[in-house]
C-alpha positions in Angstrom: 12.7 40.9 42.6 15.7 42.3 44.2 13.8 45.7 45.0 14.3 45.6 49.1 18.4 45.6 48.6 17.8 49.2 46.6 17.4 50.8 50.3 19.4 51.3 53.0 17.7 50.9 56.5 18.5 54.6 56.8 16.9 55.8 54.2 13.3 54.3 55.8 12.3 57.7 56.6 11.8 59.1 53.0 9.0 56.5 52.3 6.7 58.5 54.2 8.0 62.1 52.4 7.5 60.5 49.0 3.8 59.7 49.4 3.4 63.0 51.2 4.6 64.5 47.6 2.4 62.9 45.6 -0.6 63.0 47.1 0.1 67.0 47.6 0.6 66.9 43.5 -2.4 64.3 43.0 -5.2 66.6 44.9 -4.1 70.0 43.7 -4.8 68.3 40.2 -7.1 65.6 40.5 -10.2 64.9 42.3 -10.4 63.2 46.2 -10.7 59.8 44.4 -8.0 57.4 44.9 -5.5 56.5 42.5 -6.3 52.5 42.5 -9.9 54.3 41.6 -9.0 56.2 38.6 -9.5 54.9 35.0 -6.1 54.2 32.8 -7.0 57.9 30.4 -6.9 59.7 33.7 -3.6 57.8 35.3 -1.9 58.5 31.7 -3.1 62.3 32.4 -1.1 62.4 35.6 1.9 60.9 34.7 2.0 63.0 32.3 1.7 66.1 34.1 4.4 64.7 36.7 7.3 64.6 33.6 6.2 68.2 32.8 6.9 68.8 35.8 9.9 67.3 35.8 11.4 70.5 33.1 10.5 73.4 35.4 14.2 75.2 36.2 13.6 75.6 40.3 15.5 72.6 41.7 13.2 72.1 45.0 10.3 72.2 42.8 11.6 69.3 40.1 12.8 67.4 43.5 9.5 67.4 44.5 7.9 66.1 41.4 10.6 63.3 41.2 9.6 62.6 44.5 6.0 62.1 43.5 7.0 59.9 40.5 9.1 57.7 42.9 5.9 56.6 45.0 4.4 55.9 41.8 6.6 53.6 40.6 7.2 52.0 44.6 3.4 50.8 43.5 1.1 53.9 45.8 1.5 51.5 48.7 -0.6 53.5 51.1 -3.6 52.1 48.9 -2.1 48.7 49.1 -3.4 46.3 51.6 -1.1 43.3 50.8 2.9 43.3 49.4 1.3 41.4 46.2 -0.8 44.4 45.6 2.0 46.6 46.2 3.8 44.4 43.5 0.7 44.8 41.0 0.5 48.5 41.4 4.3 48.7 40.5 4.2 47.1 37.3 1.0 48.9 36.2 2.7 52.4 36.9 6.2 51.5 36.0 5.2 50.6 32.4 2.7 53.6 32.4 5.7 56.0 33.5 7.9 53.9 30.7 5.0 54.4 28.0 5.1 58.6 28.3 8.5 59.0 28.1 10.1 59.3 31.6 13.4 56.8 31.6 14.8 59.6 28.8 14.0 62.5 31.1 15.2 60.9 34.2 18.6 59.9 32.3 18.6 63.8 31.3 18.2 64.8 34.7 21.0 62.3 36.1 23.9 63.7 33.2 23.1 67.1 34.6 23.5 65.9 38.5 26.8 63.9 37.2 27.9 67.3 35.3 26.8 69.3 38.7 30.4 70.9 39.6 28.9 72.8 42.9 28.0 69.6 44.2 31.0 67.7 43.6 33.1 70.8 45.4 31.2 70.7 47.9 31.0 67.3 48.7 35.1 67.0 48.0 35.3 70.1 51.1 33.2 67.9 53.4 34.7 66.2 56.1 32.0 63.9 56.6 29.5 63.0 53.7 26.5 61.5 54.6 22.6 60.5 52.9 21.4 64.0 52.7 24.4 64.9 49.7 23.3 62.5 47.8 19.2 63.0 47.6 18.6 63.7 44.2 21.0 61.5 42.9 19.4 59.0 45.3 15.8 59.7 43.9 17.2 59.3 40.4 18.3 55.9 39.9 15.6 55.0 42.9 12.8 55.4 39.9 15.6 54.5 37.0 16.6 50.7 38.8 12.9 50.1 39.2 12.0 50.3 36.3 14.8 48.4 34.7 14.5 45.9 37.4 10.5 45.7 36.8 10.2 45.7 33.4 13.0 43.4 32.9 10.9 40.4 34.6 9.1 38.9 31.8 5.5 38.2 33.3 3.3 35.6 30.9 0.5 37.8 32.2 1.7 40.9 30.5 -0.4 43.3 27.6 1.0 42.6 24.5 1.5 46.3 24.4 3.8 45.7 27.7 5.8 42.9 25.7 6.1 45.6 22.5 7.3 48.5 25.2 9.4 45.9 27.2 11.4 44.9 23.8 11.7 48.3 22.8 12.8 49.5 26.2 15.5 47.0 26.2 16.6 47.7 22.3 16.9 51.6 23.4 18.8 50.4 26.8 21.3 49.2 24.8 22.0 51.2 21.9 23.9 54.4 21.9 20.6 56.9 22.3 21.9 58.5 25.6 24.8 61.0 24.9 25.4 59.2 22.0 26.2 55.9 24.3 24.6 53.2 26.0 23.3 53.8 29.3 25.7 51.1 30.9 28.7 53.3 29.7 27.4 56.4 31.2 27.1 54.4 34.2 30.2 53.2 34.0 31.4 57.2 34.0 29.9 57.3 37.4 32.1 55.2 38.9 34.9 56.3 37.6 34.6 59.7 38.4 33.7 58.5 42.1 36.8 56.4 42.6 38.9 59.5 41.1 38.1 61.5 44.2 36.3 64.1 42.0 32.4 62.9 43.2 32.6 61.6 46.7 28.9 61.7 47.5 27.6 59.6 44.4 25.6 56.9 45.9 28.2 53.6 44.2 25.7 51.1 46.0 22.5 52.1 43.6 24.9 53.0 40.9 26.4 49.6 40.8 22.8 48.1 41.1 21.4 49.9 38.1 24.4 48.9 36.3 24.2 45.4 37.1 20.4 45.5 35.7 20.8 47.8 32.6 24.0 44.8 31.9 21.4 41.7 32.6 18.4 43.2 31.2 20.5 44.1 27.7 22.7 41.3 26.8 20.9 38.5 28.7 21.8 36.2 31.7 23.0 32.7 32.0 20.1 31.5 30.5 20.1 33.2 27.1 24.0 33.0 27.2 23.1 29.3 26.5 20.9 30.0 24.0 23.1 32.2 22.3 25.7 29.9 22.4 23.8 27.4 20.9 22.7 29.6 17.9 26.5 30.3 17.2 27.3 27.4 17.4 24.4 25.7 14.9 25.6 29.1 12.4 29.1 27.7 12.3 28.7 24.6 12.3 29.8 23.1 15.2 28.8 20.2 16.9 26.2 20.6 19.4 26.9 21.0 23.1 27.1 17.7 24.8 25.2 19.2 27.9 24.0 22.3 29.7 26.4 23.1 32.1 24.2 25.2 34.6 21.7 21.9 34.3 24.5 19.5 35.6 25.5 21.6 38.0 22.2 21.8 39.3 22.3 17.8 40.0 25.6 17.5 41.7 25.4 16.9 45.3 27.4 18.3 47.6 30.5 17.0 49.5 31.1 17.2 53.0 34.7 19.2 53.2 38.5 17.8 54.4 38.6 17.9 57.8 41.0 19.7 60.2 42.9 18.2 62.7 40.8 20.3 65.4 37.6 19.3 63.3 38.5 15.8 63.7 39.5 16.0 67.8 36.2 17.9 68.0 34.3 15.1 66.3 36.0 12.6 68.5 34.8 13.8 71.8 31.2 14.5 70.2 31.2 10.8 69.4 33.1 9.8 73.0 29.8 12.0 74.3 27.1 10.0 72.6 26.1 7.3 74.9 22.5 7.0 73.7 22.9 7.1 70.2 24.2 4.5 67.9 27.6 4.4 66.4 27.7 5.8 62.7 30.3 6.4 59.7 30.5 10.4 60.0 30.4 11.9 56.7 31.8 15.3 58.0 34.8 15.7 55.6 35.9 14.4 51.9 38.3 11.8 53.8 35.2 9.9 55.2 33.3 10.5 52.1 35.8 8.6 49.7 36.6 6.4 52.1 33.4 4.5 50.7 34.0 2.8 46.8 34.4 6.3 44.7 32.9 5.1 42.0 29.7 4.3 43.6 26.6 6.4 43.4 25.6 9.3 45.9 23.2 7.8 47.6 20.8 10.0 49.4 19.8 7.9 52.3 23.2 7.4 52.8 22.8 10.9 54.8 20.1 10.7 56.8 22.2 10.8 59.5 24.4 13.4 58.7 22.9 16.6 61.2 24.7 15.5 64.0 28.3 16.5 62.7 27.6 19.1 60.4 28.6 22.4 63.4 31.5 23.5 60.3 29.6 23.0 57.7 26.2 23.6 55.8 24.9 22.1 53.1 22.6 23.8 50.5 21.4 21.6 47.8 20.3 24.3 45.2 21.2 27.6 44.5 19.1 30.4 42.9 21.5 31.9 40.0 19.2 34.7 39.0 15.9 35.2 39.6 14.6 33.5 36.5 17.1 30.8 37.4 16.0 29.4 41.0 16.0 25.7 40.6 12.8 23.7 40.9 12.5 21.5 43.8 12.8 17.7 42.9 10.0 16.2 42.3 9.1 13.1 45.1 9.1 9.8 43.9 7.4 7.1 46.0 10.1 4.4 47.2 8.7 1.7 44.8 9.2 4.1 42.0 13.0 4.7 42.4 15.2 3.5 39.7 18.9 2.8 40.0 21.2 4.2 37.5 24.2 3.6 36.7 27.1 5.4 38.1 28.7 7.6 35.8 31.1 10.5 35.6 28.7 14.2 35.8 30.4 16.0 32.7 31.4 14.4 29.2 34.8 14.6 28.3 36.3 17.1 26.5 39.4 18.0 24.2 41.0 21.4 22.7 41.8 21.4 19.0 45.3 22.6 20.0 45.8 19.9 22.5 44.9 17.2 19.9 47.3 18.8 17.5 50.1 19.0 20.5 49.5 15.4 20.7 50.5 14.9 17.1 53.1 17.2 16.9 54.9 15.1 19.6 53.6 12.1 17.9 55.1 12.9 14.4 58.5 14.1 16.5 58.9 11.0 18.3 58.2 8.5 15.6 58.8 10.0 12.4 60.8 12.3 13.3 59.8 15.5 11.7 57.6 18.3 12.7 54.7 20.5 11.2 55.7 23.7 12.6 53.5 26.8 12.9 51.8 26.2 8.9 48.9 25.9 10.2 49.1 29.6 11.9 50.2 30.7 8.3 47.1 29.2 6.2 44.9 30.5 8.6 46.8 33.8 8.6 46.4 33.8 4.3 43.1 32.8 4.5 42.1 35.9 6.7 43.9 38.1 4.0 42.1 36.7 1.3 38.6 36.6 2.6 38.9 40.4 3.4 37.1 42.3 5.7 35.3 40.5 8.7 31.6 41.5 9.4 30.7 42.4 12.6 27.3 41.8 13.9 26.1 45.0 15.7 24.4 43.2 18.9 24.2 44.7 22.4 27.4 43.4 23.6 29.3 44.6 20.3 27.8 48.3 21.2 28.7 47.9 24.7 32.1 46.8 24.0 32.2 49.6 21.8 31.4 52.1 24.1 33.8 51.3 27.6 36.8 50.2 25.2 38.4 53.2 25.3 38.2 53.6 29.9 38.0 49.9 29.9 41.4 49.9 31.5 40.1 52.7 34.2 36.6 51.2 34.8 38.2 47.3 35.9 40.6 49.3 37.9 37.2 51.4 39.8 35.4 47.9 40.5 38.5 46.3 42.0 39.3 49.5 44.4 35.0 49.8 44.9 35.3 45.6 45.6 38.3 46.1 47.8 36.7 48.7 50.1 33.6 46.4 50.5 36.1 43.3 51.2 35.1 42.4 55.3 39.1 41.2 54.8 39.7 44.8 54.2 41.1 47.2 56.9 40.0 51.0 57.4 42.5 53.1 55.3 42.6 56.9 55.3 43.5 56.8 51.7 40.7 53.8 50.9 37.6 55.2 49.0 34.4 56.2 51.1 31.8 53.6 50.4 29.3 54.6 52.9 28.0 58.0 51.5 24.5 56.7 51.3 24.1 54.8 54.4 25.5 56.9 57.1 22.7 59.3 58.5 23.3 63.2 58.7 23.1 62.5 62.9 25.0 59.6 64.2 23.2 57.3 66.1 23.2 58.3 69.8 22.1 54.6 71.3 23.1 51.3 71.4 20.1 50.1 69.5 20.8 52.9 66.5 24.1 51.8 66.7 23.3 48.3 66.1 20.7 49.2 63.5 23.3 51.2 61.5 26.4 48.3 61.8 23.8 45.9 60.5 23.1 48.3 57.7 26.8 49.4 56.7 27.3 45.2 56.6 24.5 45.1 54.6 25.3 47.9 52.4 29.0 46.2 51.1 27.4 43.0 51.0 25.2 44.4 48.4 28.3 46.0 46.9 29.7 42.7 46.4 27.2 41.1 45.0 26.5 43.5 42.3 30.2 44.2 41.4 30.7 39.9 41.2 27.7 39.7 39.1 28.9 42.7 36.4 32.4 41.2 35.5 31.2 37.7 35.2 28.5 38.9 32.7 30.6 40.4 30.4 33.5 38.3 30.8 31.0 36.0 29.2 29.0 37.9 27.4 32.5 39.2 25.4 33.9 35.9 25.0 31.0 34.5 23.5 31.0 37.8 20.9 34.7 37.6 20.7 37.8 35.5 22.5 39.8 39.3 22.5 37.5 41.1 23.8 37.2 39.0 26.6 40.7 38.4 27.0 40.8 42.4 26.8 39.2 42.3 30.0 40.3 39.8 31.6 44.2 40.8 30.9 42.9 44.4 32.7 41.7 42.6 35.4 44.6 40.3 36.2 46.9 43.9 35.7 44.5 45.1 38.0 45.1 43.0 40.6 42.1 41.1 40.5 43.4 37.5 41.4 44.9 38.3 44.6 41.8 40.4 45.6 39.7 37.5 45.2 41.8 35.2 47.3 42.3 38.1 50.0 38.5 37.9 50.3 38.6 34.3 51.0 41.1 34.3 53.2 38.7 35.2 56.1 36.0 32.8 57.9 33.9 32.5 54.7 31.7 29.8 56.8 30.6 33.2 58.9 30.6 35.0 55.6 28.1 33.2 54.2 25.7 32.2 57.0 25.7 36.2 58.4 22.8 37.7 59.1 22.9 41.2 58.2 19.3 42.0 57.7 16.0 43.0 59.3 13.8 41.8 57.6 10.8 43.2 58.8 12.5 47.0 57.5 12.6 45.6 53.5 10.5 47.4 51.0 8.2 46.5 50.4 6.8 44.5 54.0 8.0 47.9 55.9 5.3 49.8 54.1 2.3 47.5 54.1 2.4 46.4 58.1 3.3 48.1 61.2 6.6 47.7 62.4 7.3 45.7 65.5 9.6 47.3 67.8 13.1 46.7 67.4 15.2 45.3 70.3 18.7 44.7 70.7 17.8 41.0 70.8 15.8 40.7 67.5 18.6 42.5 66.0 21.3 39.8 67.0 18.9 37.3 66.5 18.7 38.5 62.5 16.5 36.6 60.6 15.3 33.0 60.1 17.5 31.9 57.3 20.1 29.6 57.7 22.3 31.0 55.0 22.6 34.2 53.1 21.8 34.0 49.6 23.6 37.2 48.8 27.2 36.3 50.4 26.6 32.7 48.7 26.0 34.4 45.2 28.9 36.7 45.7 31.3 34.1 46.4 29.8 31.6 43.6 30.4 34.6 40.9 34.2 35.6 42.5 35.6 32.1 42.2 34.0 31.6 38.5 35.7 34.7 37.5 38.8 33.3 39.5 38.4 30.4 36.8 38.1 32.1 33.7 40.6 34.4 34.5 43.4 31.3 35.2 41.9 29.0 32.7 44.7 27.6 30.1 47.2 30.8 31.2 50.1 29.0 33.0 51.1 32.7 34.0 48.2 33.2 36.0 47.8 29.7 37.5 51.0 30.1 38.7 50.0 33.4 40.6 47.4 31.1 42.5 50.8 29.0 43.3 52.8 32.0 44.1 49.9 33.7 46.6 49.2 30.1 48.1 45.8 29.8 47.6 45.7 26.0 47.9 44.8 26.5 52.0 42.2 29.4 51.4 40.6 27.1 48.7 40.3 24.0 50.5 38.5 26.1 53.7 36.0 27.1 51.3 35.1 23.7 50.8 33.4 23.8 54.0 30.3 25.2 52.5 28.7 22.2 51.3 26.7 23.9 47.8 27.6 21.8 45.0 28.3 24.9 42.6 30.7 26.6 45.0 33.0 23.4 45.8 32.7 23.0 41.8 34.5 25.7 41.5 37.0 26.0 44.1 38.2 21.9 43.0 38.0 23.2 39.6 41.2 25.7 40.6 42.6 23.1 43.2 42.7 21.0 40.2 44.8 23.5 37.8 47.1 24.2 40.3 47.9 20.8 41.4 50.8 19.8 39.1 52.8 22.9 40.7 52.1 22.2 44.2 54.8 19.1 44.4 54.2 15.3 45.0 54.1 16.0 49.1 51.0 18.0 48.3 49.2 15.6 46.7 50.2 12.9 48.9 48.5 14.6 52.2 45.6 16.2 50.3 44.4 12.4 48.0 40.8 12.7 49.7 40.7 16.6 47.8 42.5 14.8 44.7 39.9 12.4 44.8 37.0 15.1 45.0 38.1 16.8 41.8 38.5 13.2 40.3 34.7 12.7 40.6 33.0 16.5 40.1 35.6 18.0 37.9 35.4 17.6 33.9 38.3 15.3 32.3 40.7 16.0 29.2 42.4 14.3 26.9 46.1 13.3 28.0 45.2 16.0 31.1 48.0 14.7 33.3 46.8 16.7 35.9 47.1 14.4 39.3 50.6 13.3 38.2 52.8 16.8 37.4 55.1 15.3 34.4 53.0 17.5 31.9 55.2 19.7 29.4 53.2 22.8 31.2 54.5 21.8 34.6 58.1 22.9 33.1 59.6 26.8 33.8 57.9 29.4 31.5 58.3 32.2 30.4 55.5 34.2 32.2 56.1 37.3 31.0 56.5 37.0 27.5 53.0 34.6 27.3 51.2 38.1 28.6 52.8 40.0 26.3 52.3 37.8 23.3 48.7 37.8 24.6 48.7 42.0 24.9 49.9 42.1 21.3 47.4 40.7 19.7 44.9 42.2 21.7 45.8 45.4 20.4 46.1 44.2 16.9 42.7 43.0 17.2 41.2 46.3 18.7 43.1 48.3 16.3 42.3 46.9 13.5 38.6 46.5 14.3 38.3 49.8 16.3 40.8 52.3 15.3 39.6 53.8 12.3 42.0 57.0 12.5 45.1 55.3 11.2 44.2 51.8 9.3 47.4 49.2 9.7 48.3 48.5 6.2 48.9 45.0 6.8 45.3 44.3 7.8 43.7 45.8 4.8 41.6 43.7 2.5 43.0 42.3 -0.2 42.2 42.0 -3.8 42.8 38.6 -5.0 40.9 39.0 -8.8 43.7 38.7 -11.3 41.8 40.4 -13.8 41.5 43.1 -11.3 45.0 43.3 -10.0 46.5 42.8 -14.0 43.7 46.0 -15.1 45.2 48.1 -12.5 47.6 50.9 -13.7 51.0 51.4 -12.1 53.0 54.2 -12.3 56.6 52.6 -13.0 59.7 55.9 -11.8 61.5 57.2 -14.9 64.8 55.7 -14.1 63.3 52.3 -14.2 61.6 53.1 -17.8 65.2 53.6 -19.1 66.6 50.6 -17.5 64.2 48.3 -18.5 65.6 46.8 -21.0 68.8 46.5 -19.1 66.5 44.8 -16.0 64.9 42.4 -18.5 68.2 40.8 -19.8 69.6 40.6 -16.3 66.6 39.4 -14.2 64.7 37.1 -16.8 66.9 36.0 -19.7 70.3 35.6 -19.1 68.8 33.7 -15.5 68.4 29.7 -16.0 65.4 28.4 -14.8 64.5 24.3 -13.9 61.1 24.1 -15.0 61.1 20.1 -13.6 62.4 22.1 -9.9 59.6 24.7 -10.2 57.2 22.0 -11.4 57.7 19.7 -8.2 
């Protein structure tokens, strides 16, 4: 579980004051016993009496109380001898806390903090905001994250009443029972009204984190967005998927990156050095890696000596996704066991129905010499008419759509500015938005140590940021296409508007090798090891020395998500690849392939590769060893003339009309789906029963009625008709 990235280092201190609460509240009601000692009827008693208490009117009182139910659901470490125990305890009094009601009256008690206007003036007419305006805010979605977080980990070890409250807990997440919405739009609200200026001392760090949960917990991750896209596909009729993509991905081996020049003069004199070892085919960049047969399989051993060069580069072989989504270690096979296979492309082939009927099209023009035209848009155009009105499955993601479609526009644009402020590419603004509210202490640190203890936390803190924010837009970018193509190209257009695509390359155009291997965490201050153990003293030295990973998982999952959104954003939009052409993103890609994950150089070759038929014939002539790359790891397409640039879609467009063919049907779509104040005529189901239509009566105006005689003899007899014409 991601609980220890809920606290800031800062916040350390109100461990302590949260167990002092509760165990004021536990023996002015309850006996001297301990709580791991009391039976279930008399834990149910407590909790019970802590949401009372969570209804009395004096605001110190109810913080108290909140307080108390806070150390309950951080698992009543202080009887805990071991963080698995810790662990235990949580799920035990999380779902206990769930079972009597106490997500509703926490979400009660967070619209009335949202809706506090003394707070928000007060925090707008502060020159410096800092933890202490945020505390019950902070307690809040403490309680409301862990128990989303929690109770969203399915545990084969469960009740079945847990699995009955879990499933109901996560049908009520998502439905429109809070304020008449789902808890992700009110959410949602939060940041918006913190990026407006309105609410500077909302803590965005847990908000974004609880949002990010309620979003995974509700429609699913990557996991059940396979499943789900299975199902649709088996209800429509489609063919089943030739692979799982996530699976494939996960046996890809990494590539070592293209070189620099100053890598390779580097290399040189390392080599020019070694006078005791013997002389080896470096693998250090793409160029030495394809200058072996390209068609030839990855051979691990092949490797073995690979450590010596690798000072630009790491190489991580698997990469957790989501919790539930870590990869299993491959299983050892004893050398006499191995069995050669033989070399293939990773990914199947593909086509798009319009690109087969391009091909024809073309076909039929150059050979026979006429062409189809758009009929095919008009049959498909009657046969919506004629079928009526659609049906529309009321899932989690159609409610949720539902809910943030009419801010959808204003909530992409909060994300971006809360994702740009978090940037380490970004520069301290006066105008820039205030990220920090609850990290920065009421007293600034007054030595170097606290000093270094707080710039290890604020690093941390946008870190966190990043992460969460990457993860919410590629869920429901996915989520909404797989529930419909204009919802997500709702979004997406927003985002691109937005300025989304040149924020994503302005946070790679730093040192992403430093991003991703920083070490901005202390360990030994994460919930919930900080509670269980005595604390070592810190020292300037441990501090620097950060801890014992090689990599951050965080920055690598941040970057992972911000480059697939970067794809699905660009992918098949001319308009938008060109923007990666137009902000030169070609360099800043091919840097990123110095991180040697197999997922995140996917990725970036993926947009090297969409890109490359703009960049000009010199491009591809000094970059083959890249070209080569997205040869072997990127999926291939019928007549995809990629690697060669004659392709019709290499030719000028017409940018701006593409968007705004794209924007008109978008809102065609959401107002004929959504808009139910004013139904467009022409979208209105229509009644093809002749018996029906002949029944119906129609009232003719009186001028016609004396004329029709007159319109008879003009229109229909004295006009010859050629039956044989009308026949053919």
């Amino acid at each position: 579980m991601f609980v220890p990235e809920l606290y800031s280092y800062t916040e350390g201190p109100e461990f302590a004051l949260n167990r002092k609460c509760f165990e004021e509240e536990f023996r002015a009601h309850v006996s001297d016993k301990k709580w791991t000692e009391l039976d279930a009827a008399q834990h149910r008693a407590h909790a019970m009496r802590l949401l009372d208490g969570l209804e009395v009117i004096a605001r110190e009182k109810r913080l108290k109380v909140a307080r108390a139910i806070l150390y309950m659901a951080q698992g009543t470490f202080a009887e805990c001898s071991s963080e698995v125990e810790v662990q235990h305890w949580m799920r035990y009094n999380i779902f206990l806390l769930l079972d009597v009601g106490t997500f509703s009256a926490l979400v009660e008690l967070l619209n009335m903090e949202i809706d506090n206007s003394a707070a928000c003036s007060s925090a707008v007419r502060k020159p410096a905001i800092s933890l202490a305006d945020s505390t019950d805010l902070r307690v809040l979605l403490n309680i409301m994250y862990l128990m989303v977080e929690t109770i969203q980990q399915d545990d084969p070890a469960d009740r079945p009443e847990w699995k009955i409250i879990r499933e109901t807990f996560r049908a009520e997440l998502g439905s429109p029972l809070f304020n008449n919405e789902p808890i992700s739009v009110m959410l949602f609200g939060m940041v918006t009204k913190f990026c407006s200026g309105h609410a500077p001392h909302f803590p965005m760090k847990k908000v974004l984190l609880l949002l990010w949960k309620s979003i995974l917990f509700t429609l699913g991750g990557f996991e059940q967005l396979q499943t789900i896209k299975v199902r649709k596909r088996e209800e429509l009729g489609l063919p089943p998927l030739p692979e799982d993509s996530i699976r494939v991905i996960r046996s890809m081996r990494a590539a070592s990156p293209p070189a620099s020049a100053s890598d390779l003069i580097e290399q040189q004199q390392k080599r020019a050095r070694r006078t005791s070892k013997t002389c080896f085919l470096s693998h250090d960049n793409l160029d030495a890696f394809n200058e072996k047969d390209p068609y030839k399989a990855d051979d691990s051993r092949e490797d073995e000596d690979d450590n010596d060069d690798n000072d630009n580069s790491i190489e991580t072989e698997t990469f957790p996704l989501e919790r539930d989504e870590v990869m299993p270690p491959p299983i050892p096979h004893p050398p006499s066991e191995r069995v050669s296979f033989p070399k293939g492309l990773p990914w199947a082939p593909k086509v798009r129905e319009k690109d087969i009927e391009n091909f024809l099209e073309s076909s039929r023009s150059k050979f026979i010499g006429y062409t189809l035209g758009s009929v095919l848009y008009v049959v498909c155009f009657l046969l919506y008419h004629l079928q009526g009105e659609e049906e529309v499955e009321m899932c989690a993601t159609e409610l949720l759509y539902q809910g943030i479609l009419p801010s959808l526009p204003q909530y992409m644009i909060a994300l971006l500015k809360i994702l740009l402020a978090a940037a380490p590419t970004s520069k301290a603004k006066t105008d820039s938005i205030n990220i920090l509210a609850d990290v920065l202490p009421e007293e600034m640190p007054t030595t170097v140590l606290q000093s270094m203890k707080l710039g290890v936390d604020v690093n941390r803190h946008k870190e966190i940021i990043v992460k969460a924010i990457s993860a919410i837009l590629l869920l429901l970018l996915k989520h909404f296409k797989l529930n419909h193509i204009y919802q997500f190209e709702y979004m997406a257009q927003h985002l691109v508007f937005a300025n989304c695509i040149p924020l994503i390359l302005k946070f790679f155009n730093q040192n992403i090798m430093s991003y991703i291997i920083a070490k901005n965490s202390i360990s030994v201050l994460d919930f919930p090891y900080c509670v269980v153990h005595e604390l070592p003293e810190l020292t300037a030295e441990s501090l620097e020395a950060g801890d014992n990973n090689q990599f951050c998982w965080r920055n690598l999952f941040s970057c992972i998500n911000l480059l697939r959104i970067l794809n699905k954003l660009t992918k098949w939009k001319h308009s938008r690849t060109m923007m990666l052409v137009v902000f030169k993103s070609a360099p800043i890609l091919k840097r990123a392939l110095k991180v040697k994950q197999a997922m995140m150089q996917l990725y970036v070759l993926k947009l090297l590769k969409v890109q490359t038929k703009y960049l000009g014939r010199q491009w591809r002539k000094s970059n083959m060893k890249t070209m080569s790359a997205i040869y072997q790891k990127v999926r291939h397409r019928l007549n995809d003339d990629w690697a060669y640039g004659n392709d019709l879609d290499a030719r000028p467009w017409d940018f701006q009309a593409e968007e705004c063919a794209l924007r008109a049907n978008i809102e065609r779509f959401n107002s004929r789906r959504y808009d139910k104040s004013h139904s467009n005529p022409d979208f209105l189901p229509v009644d093809n029963c002749l018996q029906s239509v002949l029944g119906q009566r129609v009232d003719l105006p009186e001028d016609f009625q004396m004329n029709y005689d007159l319109w008879l003899e003009r229109e229909v007899f004295s006009k010859p008709i050629s039956w044989e014409e009308l026949l053919q």
